[in-house]
C-alpha atoms as a printed R data frame, in Angstrom:
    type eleno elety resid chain resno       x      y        z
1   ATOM     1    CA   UNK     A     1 -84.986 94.674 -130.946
2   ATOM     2    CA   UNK     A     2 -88.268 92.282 -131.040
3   ATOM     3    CA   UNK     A     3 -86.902 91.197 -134.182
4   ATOM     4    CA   UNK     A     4 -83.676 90.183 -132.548
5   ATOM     5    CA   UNK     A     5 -85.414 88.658 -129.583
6   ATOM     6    CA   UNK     A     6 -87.428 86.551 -131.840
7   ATOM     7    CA   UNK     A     7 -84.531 85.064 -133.619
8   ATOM     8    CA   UNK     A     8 -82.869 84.504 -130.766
9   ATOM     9    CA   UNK     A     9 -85.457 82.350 -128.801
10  ATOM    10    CA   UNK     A    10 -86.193 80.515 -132.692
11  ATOM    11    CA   UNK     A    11 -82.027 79.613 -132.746
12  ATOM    12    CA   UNK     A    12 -83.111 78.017 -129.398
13  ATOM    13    CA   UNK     A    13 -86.025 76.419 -130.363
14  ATOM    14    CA   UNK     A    14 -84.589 74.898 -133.069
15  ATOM    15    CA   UNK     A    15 -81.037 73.963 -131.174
16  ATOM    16    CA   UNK     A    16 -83.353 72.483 -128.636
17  ATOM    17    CA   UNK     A    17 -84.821 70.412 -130.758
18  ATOM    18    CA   UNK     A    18 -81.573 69.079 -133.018
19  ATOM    19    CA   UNK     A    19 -80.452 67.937 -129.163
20  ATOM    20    CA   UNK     A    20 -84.184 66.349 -128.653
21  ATOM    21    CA   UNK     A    21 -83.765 64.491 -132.159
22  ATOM    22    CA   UNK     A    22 -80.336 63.262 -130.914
23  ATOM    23    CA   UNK     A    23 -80.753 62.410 -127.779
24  ATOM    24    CA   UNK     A    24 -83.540 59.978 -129.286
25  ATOM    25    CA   UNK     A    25 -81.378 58.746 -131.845
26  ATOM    26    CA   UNK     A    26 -79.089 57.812 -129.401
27  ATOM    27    CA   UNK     A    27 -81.430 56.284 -127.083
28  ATOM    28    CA   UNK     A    28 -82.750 54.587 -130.115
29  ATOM    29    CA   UNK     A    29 -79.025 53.005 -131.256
30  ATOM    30    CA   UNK     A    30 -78.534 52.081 -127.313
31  ATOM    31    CA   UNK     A    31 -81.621 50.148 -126.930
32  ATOM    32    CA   UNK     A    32 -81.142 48.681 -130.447
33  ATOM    33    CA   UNK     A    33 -77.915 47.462 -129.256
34  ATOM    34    CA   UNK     A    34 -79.045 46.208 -125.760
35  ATOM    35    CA   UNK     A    35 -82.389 44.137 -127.957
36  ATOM    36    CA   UNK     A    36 -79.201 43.229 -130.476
37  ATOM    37    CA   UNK     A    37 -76.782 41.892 -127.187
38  ATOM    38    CA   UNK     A    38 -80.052 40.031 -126.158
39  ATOM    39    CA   UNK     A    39 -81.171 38.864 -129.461
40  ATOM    40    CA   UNK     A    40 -77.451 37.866 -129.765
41  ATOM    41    CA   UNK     A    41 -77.368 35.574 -126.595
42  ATOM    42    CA   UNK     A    42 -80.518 34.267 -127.639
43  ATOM    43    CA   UNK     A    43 -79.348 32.979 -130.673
44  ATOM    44    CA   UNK     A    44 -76.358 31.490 -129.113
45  ATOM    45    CA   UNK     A    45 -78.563 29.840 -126.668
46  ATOM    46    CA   UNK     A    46 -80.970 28.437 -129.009
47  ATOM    47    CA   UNK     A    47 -77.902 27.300 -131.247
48  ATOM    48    CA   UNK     A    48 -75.900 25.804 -129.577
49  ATOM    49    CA   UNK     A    49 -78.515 24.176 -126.496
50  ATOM    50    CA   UNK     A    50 -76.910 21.097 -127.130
51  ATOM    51    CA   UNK     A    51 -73.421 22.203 -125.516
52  ATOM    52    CA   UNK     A    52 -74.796 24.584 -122.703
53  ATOM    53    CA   UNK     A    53 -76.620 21.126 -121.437
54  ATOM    54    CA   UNK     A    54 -73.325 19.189 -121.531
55  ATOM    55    CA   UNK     A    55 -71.593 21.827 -119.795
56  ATOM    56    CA   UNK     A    56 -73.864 22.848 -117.339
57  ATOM    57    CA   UNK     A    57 -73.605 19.907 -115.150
58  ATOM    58    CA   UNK     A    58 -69.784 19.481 -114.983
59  ATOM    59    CA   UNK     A    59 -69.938 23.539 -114.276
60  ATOM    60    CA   UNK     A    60 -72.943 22.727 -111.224
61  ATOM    61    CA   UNK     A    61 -70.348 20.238 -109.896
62  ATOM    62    CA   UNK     A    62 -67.425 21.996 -109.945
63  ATOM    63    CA   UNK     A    63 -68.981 24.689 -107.942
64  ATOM    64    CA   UNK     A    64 -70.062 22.610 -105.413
65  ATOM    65    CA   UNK     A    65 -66.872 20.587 -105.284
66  ATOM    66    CA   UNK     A    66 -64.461 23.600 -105.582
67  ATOM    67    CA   UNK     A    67 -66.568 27.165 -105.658
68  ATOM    68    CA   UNK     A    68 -68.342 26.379 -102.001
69  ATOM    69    CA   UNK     A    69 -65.256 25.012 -100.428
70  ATOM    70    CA   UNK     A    70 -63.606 27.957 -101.585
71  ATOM    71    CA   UNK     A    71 -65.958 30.238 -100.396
72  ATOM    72    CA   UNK     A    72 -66.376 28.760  -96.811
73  ATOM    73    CA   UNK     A    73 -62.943 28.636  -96.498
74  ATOM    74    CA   UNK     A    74 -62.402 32.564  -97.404
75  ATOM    75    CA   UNK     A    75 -65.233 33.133  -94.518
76  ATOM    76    CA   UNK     A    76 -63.609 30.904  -91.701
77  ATOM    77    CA   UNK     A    77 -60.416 32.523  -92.199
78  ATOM    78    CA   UNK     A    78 -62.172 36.121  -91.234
79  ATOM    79    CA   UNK     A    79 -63.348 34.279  -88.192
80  ATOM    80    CA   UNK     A    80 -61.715 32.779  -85.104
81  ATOM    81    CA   UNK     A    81 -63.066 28.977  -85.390
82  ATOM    82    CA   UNK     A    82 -62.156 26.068  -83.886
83  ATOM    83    CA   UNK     A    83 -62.922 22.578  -82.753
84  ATOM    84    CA   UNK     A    84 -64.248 24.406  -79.206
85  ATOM    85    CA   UNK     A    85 -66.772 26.986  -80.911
86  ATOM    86    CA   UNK     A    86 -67.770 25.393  -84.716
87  ATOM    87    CA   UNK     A    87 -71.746 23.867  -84.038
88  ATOM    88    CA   UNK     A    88 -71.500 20.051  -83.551
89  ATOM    89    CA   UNK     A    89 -73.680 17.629  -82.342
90  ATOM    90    CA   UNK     A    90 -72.672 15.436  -79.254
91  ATOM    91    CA   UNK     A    91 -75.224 12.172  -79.157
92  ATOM    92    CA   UNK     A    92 -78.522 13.986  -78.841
93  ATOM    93    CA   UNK     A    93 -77.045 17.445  -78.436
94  ATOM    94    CA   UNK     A    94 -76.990 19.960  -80.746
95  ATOM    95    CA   UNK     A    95 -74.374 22.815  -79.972
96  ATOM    96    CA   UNK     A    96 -74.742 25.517  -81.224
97  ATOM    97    CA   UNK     A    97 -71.435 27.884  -83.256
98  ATOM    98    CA   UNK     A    98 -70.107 30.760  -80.881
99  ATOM    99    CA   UNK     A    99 -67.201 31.557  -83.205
100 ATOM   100    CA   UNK     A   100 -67.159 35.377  -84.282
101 ATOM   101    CA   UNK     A   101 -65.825 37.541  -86.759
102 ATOM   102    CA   UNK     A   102 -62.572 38.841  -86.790
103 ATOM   103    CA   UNK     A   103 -61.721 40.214  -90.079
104 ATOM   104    CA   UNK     A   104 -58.267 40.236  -91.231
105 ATOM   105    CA   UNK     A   105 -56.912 39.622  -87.909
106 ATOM   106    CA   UNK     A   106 -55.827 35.764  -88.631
107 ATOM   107    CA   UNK     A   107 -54.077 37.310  -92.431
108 ATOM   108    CA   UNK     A   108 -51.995 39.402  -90.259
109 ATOM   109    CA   UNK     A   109 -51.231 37.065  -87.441
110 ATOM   110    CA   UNK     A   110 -50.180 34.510  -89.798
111 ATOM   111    CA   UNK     A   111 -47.801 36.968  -91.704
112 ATOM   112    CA   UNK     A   112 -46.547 38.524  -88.919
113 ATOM   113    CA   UNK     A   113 -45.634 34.796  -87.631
114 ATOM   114    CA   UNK     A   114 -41.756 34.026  -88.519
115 ATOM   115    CA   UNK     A   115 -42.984 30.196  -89.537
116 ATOM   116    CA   UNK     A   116 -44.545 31.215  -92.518
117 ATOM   117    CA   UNK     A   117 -41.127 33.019  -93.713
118 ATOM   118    CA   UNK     A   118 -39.490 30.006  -92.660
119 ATOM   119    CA   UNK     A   119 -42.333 27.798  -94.519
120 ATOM   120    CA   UNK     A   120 -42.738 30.083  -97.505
121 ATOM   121    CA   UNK     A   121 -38.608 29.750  -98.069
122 ATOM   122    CA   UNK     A   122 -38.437 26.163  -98.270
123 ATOM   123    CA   UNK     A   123 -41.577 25.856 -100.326
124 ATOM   124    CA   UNK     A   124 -40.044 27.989 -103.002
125 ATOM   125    CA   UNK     A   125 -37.063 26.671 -102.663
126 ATOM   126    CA   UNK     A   126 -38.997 22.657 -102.515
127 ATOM   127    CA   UNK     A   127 -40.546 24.027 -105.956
128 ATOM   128    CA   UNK     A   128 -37.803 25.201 -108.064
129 ATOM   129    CA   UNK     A   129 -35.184 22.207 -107.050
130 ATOM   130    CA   UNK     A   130 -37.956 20.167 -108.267
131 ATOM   131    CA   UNK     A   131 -39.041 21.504 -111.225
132 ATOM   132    CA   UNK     A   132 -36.320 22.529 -112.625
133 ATOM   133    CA   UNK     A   133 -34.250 18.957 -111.871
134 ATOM   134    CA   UNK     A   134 -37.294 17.622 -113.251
135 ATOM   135    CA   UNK     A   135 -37.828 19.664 -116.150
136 ATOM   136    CA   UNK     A   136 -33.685 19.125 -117.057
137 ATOM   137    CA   UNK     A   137 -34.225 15.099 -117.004
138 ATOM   138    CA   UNK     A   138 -37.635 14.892 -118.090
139 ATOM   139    CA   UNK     A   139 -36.224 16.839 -121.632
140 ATOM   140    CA   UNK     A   140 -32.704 14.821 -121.481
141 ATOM   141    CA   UNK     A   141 -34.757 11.840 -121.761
142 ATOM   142    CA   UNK     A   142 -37.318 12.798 -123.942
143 ATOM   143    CA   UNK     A   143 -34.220 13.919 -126.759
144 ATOM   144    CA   UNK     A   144 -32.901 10.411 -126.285
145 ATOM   145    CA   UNK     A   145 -36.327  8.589 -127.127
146 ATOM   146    CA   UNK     A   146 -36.722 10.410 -130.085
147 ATOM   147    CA   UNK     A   147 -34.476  9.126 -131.793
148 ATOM   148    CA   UNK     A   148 -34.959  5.486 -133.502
149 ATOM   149    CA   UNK     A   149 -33.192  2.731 -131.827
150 ATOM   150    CA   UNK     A   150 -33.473 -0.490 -130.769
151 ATOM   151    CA   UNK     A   151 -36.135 -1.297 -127.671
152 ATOM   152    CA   UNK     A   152 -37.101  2.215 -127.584
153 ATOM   153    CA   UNK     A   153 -40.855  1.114 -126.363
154 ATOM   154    CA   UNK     A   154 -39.302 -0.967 -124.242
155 ATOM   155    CA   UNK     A   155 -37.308  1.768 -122.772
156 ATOM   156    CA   UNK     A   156 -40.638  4.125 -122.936
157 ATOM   157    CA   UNK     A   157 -43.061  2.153 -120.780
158 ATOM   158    CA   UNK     A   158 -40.383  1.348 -118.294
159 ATOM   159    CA   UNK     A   159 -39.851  5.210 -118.017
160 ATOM   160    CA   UNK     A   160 -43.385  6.114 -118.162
161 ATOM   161    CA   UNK     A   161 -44.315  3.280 -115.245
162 ATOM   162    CA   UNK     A   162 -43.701  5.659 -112.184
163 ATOM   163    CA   UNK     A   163 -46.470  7.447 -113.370
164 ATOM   164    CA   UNK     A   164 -48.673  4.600 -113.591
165 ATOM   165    CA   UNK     A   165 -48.560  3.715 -110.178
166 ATOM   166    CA   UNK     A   166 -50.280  5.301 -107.450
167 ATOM   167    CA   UNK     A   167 -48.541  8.325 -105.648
168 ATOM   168    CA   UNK     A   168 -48.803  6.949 -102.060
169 ATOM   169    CA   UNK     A   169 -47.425  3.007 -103.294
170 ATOM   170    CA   UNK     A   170 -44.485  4.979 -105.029
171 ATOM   171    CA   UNK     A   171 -44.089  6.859 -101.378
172 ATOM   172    CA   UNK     A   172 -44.401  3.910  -99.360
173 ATOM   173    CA   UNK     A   173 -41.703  2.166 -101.412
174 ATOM   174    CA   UNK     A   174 -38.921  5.281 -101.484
175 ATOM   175    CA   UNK     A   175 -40.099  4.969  -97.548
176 ATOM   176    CA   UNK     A   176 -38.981  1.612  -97.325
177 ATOM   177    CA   UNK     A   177 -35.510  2.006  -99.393
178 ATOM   178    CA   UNK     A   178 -34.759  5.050  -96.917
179 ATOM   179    CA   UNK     A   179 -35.292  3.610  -93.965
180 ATOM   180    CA   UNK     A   180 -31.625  4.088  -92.069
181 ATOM   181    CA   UNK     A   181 -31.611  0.109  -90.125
182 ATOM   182    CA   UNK     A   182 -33.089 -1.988  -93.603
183 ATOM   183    CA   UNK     A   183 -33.238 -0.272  -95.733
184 ATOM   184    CA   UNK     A   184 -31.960 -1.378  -99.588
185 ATOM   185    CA   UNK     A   185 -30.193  1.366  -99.956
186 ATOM   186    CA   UNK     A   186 -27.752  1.607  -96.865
187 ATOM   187    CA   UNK     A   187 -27.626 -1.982  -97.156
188 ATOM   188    CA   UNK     A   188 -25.671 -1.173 -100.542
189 ATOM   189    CA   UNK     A   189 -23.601  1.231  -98.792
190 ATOM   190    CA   UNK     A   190 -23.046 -1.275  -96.047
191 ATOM   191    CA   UNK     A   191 -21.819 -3.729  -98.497
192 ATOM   192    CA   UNK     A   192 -19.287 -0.887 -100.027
193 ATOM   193    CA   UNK     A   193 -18.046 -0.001  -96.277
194 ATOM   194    CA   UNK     A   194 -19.734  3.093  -96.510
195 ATOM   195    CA   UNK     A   195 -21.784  3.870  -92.802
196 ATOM   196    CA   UNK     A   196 -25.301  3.933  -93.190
197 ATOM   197    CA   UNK     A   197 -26.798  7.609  -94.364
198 ATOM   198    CA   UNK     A   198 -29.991  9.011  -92.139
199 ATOM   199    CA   UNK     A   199 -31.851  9.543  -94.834
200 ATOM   200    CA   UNK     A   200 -35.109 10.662  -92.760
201 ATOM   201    CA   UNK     A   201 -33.704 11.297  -89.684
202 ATOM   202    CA   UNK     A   202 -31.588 14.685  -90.508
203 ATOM   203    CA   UNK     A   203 -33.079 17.706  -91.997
204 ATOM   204    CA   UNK     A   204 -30.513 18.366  -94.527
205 ATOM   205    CA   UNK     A   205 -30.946 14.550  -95.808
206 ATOM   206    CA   UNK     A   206 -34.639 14.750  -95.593
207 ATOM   207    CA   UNK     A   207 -35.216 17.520  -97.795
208 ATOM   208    CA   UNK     A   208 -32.443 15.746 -100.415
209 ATOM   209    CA   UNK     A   209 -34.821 12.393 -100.271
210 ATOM   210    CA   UNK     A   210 -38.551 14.659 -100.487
211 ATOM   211    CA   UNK     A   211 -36.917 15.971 -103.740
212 ATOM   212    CA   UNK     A   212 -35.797 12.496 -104.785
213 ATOM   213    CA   UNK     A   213 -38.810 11.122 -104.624
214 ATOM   214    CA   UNK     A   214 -41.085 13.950 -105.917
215 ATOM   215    CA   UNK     A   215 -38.523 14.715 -109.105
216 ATOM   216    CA   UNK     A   216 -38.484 10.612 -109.757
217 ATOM   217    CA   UNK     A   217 -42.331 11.052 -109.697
218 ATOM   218    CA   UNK     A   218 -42.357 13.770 -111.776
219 ATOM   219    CA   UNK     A   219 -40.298 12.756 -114.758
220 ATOM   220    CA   UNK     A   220 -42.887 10.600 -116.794
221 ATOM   221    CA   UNK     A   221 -45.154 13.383 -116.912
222 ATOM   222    CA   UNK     A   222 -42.559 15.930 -117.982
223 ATOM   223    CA   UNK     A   223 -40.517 13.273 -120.564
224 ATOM   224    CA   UNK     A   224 -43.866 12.276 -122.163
225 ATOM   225    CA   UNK     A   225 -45.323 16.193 -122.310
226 ATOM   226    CA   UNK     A   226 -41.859 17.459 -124.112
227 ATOM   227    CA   UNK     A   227 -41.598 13.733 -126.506
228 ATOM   228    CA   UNK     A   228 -44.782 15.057 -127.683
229 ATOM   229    CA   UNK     A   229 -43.159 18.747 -128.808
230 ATOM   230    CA   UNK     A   230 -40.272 16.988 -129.932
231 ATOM   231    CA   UNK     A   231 -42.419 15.300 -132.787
232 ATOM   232    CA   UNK     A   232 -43.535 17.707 -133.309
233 ATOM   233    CA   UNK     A   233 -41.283 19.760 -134.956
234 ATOM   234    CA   UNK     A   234 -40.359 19.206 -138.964
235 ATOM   235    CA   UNK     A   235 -37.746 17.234 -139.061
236 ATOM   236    CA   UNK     A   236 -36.201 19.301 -142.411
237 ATOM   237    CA   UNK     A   237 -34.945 21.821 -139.933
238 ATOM   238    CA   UNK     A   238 -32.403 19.909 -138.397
239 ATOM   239    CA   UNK     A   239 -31.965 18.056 -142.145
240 ATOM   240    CA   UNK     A   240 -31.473 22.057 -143.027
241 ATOM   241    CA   UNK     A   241 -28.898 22.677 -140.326
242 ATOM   242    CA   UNK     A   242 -27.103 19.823 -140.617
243 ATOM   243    CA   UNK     A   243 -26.246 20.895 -143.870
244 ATOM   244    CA   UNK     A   244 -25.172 24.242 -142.996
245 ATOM   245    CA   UNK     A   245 -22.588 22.578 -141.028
246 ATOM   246    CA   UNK     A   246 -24.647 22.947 -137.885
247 ATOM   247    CA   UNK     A   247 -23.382 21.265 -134.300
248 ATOM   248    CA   UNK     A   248 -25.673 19.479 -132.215
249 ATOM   249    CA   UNK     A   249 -25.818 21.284 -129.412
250 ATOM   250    CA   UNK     A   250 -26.353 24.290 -132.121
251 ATOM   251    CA   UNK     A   251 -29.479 22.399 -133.330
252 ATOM   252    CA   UNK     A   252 -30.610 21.815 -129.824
253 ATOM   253    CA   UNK     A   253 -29.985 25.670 -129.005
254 ATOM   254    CA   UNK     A   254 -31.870 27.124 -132.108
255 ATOM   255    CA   UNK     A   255 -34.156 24.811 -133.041
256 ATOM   256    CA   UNK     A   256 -35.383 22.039 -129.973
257 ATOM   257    CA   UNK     A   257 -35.656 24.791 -127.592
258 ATOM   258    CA   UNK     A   258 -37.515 27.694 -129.692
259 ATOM   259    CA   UNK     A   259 -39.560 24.576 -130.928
260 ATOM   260    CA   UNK     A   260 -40.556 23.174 -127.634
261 ATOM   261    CA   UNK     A   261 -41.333 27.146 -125.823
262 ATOM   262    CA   UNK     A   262 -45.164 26.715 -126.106
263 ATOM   263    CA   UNK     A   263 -44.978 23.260 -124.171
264 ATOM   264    CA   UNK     A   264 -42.238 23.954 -121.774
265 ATOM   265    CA   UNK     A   265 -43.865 27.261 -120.691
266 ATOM   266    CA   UNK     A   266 -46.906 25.157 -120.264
267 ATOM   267    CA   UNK     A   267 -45.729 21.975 -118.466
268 ATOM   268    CA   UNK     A   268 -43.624 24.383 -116.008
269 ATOM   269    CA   UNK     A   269 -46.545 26.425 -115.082
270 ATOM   270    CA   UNK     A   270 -48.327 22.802 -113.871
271 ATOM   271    CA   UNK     A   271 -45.627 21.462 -112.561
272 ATOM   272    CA   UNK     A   272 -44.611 24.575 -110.733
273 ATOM   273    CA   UNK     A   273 -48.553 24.866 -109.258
274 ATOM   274    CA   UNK     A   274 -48.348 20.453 -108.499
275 ATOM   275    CA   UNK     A   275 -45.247 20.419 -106.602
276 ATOM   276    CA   UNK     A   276 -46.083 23.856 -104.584
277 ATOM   277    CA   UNK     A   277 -48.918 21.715 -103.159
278 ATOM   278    CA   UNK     A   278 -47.061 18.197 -103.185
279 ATOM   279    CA   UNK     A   279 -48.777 17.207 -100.044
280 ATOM   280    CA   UNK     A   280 -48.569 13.301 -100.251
281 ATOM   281    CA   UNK     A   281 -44.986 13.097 -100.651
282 ATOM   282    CA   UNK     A   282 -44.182 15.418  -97.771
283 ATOM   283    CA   UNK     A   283 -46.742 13.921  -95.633
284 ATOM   284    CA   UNK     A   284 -46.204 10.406  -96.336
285 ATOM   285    CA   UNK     A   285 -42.440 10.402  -96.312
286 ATOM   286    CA   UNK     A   286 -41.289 12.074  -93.784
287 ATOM   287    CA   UNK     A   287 -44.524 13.769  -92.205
288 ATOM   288    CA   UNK     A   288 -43.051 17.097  -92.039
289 ATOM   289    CA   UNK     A   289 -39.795 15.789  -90.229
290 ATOM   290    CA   UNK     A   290 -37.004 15.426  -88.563
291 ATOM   291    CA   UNK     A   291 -38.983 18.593  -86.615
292 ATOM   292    CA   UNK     A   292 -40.409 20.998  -89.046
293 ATOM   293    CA   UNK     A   293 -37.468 20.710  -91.365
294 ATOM   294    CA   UNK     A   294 -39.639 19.919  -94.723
295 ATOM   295    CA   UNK     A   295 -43.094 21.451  -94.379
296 ATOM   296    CA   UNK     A   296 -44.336 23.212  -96.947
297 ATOM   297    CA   UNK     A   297 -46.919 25.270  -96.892
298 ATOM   298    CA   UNK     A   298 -49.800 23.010  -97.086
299 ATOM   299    CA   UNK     A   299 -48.289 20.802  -94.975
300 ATOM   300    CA   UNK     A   300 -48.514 23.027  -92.166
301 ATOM   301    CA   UNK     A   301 -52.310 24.103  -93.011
302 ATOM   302    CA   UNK     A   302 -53.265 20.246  -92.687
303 ATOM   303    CA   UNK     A   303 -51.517 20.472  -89.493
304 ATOM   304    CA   UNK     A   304 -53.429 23.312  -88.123
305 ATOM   305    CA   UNK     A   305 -56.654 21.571  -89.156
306 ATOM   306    CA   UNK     A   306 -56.288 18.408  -88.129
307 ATOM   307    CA   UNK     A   307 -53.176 17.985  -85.423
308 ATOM   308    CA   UNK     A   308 -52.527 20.676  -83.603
309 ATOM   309    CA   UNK     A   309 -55.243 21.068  -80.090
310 ATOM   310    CA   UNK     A   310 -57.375 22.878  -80.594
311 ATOM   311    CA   UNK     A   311 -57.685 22.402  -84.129
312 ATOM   312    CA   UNK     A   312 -57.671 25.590  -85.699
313 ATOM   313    CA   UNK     A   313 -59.908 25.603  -88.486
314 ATOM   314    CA   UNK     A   314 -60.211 29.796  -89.158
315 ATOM   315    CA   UNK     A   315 -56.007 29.590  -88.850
316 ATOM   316    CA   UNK     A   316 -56.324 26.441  -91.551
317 ATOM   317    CA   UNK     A   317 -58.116 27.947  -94.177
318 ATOM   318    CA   UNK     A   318 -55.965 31.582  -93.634
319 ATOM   319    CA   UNK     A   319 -53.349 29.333  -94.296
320 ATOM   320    CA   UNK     A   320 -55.018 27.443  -97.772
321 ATOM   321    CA   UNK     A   321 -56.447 31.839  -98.924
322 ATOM   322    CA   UNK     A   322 -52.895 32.354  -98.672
323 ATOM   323    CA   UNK     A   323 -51.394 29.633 -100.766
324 ATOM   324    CA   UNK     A   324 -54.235 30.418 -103.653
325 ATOM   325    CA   UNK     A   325 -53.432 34.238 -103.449
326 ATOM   326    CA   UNK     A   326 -49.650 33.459 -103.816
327 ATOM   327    CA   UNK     A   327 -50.085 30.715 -106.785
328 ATOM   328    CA   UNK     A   328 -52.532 33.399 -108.262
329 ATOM   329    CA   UNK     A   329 -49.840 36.176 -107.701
330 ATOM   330    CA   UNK     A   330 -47.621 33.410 -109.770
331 ATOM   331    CA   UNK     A   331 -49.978 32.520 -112.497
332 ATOM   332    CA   UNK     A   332 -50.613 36.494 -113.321
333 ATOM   333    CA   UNK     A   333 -46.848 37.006 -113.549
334 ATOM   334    CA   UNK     A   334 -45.734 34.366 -115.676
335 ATOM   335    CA   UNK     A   335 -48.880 35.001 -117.997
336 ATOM   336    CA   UNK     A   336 -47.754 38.676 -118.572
337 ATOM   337    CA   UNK     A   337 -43.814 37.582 -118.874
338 ATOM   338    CA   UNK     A   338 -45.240 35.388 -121.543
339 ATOM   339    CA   UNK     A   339 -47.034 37.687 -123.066
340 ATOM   340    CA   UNK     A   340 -44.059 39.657 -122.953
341 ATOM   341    CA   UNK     A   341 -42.339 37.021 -125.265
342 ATOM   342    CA   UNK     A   342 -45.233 37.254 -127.766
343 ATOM   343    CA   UNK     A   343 -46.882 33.763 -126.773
344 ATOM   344    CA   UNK     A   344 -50.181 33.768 -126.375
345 ATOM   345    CA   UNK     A   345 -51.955 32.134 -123.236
């Protein structure tokens, strides 16, 4: 019985001590590979110095240009400020903030409001008139300067000019050919005995002109983005299916499009995220008008920030979370259908 007893309690001597030796080795490996991680990032460091200096400044300014503004904003919106309770300073007085927190009280105010519905429908609907009529011309064009033919850099720089002017000149102008008593353009209409068109004075023409003007600004980008794809695929393909007794819309079908995915996903996504936040063409055309018929979304955050009395700055920047968290919501989805397709972004 002693004999047994002994064995026993050796059996757990010894099974103690297998567990003692592992539990070190393990603890060993771990803070091998912790020294290894920092040894690792040490290296890196010491390697490549030279670009963590050059990036390090644009990073400090981007934080401060976009990371604080971001992060104020997220905190006013859980707050009830305004121009009547944010600290300012009147001559020699100093006032003091009296604005409080109010969690997600302005989040469900603002949903439970029926002019976002109203402002989130046309903004989608703004968006994908635009891009796609954009995207459709911008690759119609590109097709037909890719191919060699007299004055065809002639025909690219007058194309690519919108572009190079400034947004709010181009506005100004498209302001000036819309406008319903002198305008250029319903002086043209006058001269075919066709009555003059409100261009900016009825909702359902206003939205038609915002569109106008923001697909005529966004061609050049587009044309020049998918010109680039197009040279970049091999020319022996079509050479190939030409011989094969291929059509040309059969070569634009199975060859231009497959070829030009990659940038087309790409340009779409940026267009998609440019035009959901086209604030100077909205604001400068038609200011939101006739009524509220063409604010978007941003739009009407500018307009709780800076026109309506009191200016509601915590309703504002509910407004701007909102718009992030939606183009975020976006960005994810159209990643993973991507991904989906087997591209890679």
């Amino acid at each position: 019985m002693a004999a047994d007893t002994s064995q026993s309690v050796a059996k757990a001597a010894g099974s103690d001590g297998k567990d003692t030796v592992a539990a070190r080795g393990r603890s060993r490996r771990t803070d091998s590979a912790n020294s290894g991680n920092r040894g690792g990032l040490r290296r890196a460091l010491a390697t490549h110095w030279y670009a963590w200096a050059m990036v390090a400044p644009v990073v400090l300014v981007l934080g401060v240009i976009i990371g604080w503004p971001l992060v104020r904003g997220i905190y006013l919106s859980l707050t009830d400020a305004n121009e009547r309770n944010v600290a300012r300073t009147i001559g020699v007085r100093h006032i003091d903030a009296t604005y409080h927190f109010v969690g997600l009280d302005n989040y469900a105010a603002v949903l439970g409001d029926p002019v976002f519905l109203q402002r989130l429908a046309w903004t989608i609907a703004w968006t994908v008139l635009c891009v796609s009529i954009t995207f459709t011309l911008g690759l119609a064009l590109a097709n037909m300067l890719n191919r060699d033919f007299r004055g065809r850099a002639a025909y690219r720089m007058a194309l690519i000019l919108p572009w190079a002017v400034p947004g709010f000149v181009s506005v100004f102008a498209w302001r000036f050919l819309f406008n319903r008593d002198s305008g250029i353009l319903n002086k043209i209409l006058d001269g075919g005995g066709i009555s003059a068109i409100p261009w900016l004075d009825d909702p359902t023409w206003a939205k038609f002109s915002v569109v106008a003007v923001n697909v005529w600004l966004g061609i050049p980008f587009m044309m020049v983005a998918l010109l680039g794809g197009l040279q970049s695929i091999p020319g022996e393909l079509y050479e190939a299916a030409e011989m094969d007794g291929a059509t040309a819309w059969q070569r634009f079908r199975h060859i231009t499009l497959p070829g030009l995915r990659a940038v087309s996903m790409t340009v779409i996504l940026l267009s998609t995220i440019w035009t959901f936040n086209m604030f100077p063409v909205i604001f400068l055309l038609t200011r939101g008008g006739p009524g509220d018929s063409t604010e978007i979304l941003v739009t009407q955050a500018f307009r709780e920030a800076f026109v309506a009395s009191p200016r509601d700055f915590a309703g504002s920047a509910t407004w701007g979370v909102l718009i992030l968290a939606l183009l975020m919501i976006f960005a994810l989805v159209y990643r993973r259908s991507l991904r989906k397709q087997g591209e890679v972004w």
